[in-house]
N, C-alpha and C positions, 0 to 999 in steps of 0.2 A: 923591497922598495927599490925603485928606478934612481942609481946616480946620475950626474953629471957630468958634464966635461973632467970637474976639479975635482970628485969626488962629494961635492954640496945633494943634497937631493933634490931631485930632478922637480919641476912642477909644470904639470900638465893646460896649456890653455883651457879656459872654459869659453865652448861656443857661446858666444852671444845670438837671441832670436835673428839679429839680421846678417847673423853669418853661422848657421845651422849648415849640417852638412851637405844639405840637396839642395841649396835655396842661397839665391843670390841676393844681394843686399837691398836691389833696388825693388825686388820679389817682396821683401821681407817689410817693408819701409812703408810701399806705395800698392793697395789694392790693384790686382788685375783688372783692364778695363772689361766692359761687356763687350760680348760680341756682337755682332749683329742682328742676329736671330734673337737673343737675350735684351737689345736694345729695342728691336720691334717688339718684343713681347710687353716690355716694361711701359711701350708708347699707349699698349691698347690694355692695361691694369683699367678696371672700372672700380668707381665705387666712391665716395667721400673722402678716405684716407687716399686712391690712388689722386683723386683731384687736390687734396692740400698738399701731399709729396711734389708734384709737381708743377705747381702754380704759387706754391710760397703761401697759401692759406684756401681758406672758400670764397674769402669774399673776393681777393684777387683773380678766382676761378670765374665765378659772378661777374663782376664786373668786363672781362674778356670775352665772357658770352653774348654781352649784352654788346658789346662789340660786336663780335660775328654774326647774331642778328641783323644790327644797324645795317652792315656792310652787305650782308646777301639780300637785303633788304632793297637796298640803293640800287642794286644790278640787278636785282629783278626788276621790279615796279618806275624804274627811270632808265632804263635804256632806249624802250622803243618812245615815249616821251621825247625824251631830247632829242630823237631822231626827226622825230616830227618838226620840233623847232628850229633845228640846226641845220640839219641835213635835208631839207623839203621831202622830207615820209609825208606817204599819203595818210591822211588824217582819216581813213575810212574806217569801217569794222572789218574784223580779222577774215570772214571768207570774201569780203572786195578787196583784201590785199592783193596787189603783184608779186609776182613768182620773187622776183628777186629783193625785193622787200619784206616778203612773209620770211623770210629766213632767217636773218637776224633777229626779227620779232618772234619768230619761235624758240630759237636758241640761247637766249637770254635765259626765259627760266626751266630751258632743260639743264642749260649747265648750271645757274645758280643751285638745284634739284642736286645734279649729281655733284658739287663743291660743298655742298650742305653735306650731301651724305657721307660723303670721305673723310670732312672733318669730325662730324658725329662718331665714324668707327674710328678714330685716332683719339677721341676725346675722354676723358674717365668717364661719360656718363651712359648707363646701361643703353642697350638698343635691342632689348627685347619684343617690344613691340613693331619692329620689324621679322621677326622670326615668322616664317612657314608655316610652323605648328600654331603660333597666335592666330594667323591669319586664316586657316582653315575652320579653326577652331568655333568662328558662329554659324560656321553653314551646317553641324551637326552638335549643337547646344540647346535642348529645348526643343519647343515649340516655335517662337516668336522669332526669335534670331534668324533661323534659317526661311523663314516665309521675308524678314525685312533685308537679308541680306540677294533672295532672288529678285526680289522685287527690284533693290536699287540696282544689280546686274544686271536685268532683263530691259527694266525701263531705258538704262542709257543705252541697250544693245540697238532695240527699236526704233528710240529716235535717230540714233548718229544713222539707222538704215534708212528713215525716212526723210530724212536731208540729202543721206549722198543719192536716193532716187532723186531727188528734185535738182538737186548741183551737186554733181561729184566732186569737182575743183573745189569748189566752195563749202563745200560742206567736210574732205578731208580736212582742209586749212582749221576749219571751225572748232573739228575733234583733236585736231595736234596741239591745237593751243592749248584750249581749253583742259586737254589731259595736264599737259606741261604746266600748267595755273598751279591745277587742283595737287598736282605731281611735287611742289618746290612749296605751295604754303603747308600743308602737310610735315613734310621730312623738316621743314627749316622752325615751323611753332607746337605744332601737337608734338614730333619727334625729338628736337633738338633740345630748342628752349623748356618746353613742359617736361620733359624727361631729365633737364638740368637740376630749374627747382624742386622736382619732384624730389630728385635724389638729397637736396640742398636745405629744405623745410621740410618736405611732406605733404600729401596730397592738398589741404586744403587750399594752402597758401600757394600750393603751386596753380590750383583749378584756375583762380583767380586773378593769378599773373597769365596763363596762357591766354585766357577769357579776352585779356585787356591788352596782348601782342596782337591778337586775330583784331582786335577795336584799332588798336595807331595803324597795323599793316592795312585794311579797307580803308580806313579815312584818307592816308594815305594815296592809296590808290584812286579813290574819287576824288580827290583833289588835284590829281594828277589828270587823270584823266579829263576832267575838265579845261584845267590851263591849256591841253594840247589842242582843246579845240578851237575853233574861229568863233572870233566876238564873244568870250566869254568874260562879262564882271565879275567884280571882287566880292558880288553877295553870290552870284549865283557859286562861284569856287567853293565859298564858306559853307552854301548847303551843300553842296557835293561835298566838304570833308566830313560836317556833321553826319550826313545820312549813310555817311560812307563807315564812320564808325559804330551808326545803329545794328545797322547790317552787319559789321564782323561780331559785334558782339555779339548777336543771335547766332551767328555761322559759328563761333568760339565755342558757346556753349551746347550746343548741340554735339560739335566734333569732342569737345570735351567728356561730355556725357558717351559718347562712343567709344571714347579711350579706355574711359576708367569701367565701362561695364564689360568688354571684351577685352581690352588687354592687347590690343589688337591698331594700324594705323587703318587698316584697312575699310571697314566700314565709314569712316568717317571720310577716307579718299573717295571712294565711291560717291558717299551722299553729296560732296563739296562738286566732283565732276559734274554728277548730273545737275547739281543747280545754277554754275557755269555755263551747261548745255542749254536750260532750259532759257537763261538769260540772253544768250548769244540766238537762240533761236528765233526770239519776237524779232531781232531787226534782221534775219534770215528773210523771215517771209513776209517783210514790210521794205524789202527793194521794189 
């Protein structure tokens, strides 16, 4: 046995956890932070538990989405709008834009596109439906898939060739937008938001809220597009938002029905291009 100074027996500290003998107190007390690479890893956690960890529940998760919607929303579909009003934008269609006005009018929903997608891969909610292997995956699936998926490839290769024969100017302008359209409702409703609910309900519930984002974003947009123009009434706006939501809702389900049979954003970007193309086309060759 160890004495003491006085002869008493001696007694030995016992470490305490926050004073162990490799480990400093404020070590022992206070978790390590993450690092950075551990901080990025944790940003891009998918899934329903990584979405309530850090959004404080689902519906607070929901509710923010529908926010990021709203907002990429607004910057798409009301930039070149208020240009028109504010700024004297030529109120023309997209290939009689000027050099220096198509650009901003194209760059709205390229970047709305690429702000969509950055927040989608920082978001809990999966983005497999952007993957590679999805997207290759109907050109050699079956029969039917790979005849609908050349068909919608070939048809928009043709036409965008048979516009830039007739106006190059005009007809590039026509194919950037119109990509860029079909490029940002895509990533921002079939990827983002349907890919939230999906993760959040479940298919059904989700088919049917995307159905009805694709319905507000067209009405939307035909209301819009209306007001920018000269001498438009307050009845002729209301059918353009009406007919503007008939339309997304048809465009909804359709890209829908593409989603959920291929797995894929791809097909359904395609089909939306080409009926933008087809759209933009009639007042092409009605100058």
């Amino acid at each position: 046995m160890m004495r003491g100074r006085f002869g008493e027996p001696a007694t030995l500290p016992i470490p305490s956890p926050a004073t162990s003998l490799n480990t400093q107190p404020s070590q022992a007390v206070y978790p390590p932070l993450m690092t950075d690479r551990q901080a990025s890893r944790f940003s891009r956690m998918k899934g329903r538990e990584a979405a309530a960890t850090r959004y404080g529940s689902e519906r607070s998760f929901a509710l923010r989405l529908l926010y990021s919607w709203l907002t990429l929303t607004i910057l798409y579909l009301f930039t070149w709008p208020l240009l028109v009003i504010y700024a004297d934008a030529p109120a023309v269609n997209p290939d009689d834009t000027p050099v220096d006005w198509f650009q901003p009018r194209v760059l709205a929903p390229a970047l709305t596109a690429l702000a969509a997608w950055w927040l989608w891969r920082l978001s809990p909610v999966p983005n497999v439906t952007l993957s590679v292997e999805r997207a290759l995956a109907p050109f050699r699936t079956g029969r039917l898939w790979p005849q609908l998926m050349f068909f919608l490839v070939g048809t928009t290769v043709v036409i965008s060739i048979f516009l830039l024969m007739a106006d190059p100017a005009g007809a590039l302008k026509l194919v950037l937008l119109t990509l860029a359209e079909a490029a940002v409702i895509q990533i921002v409703i079939s990827g983002y938001v349907h890919g939230a609910f999906e993760m959040l309900l479940g298919d059904r519930r989700a088919d049917v809220i995307a159905v009805g984002t694709y319905g507000a974003t067209f009405g939307l947009r035909g209301l819009l597009a209306a007001a920018s123009g000269t001498e438009t009434g307050s009845g002729e706006m209301i059918v353009a938002l009406l007919a503007g939501v008939v339309v997304g809702v048809i465009i909804g389900a359709i890209a829908t029905l593409l989603r959920n049979r291929t797995g894929s954003l791809l097909p359904g970007f395609l089909a939306l291009w080409l009926t933008f193309l087809l759209l933009g086309m009639a007042d092409f060759y009605d100058r």
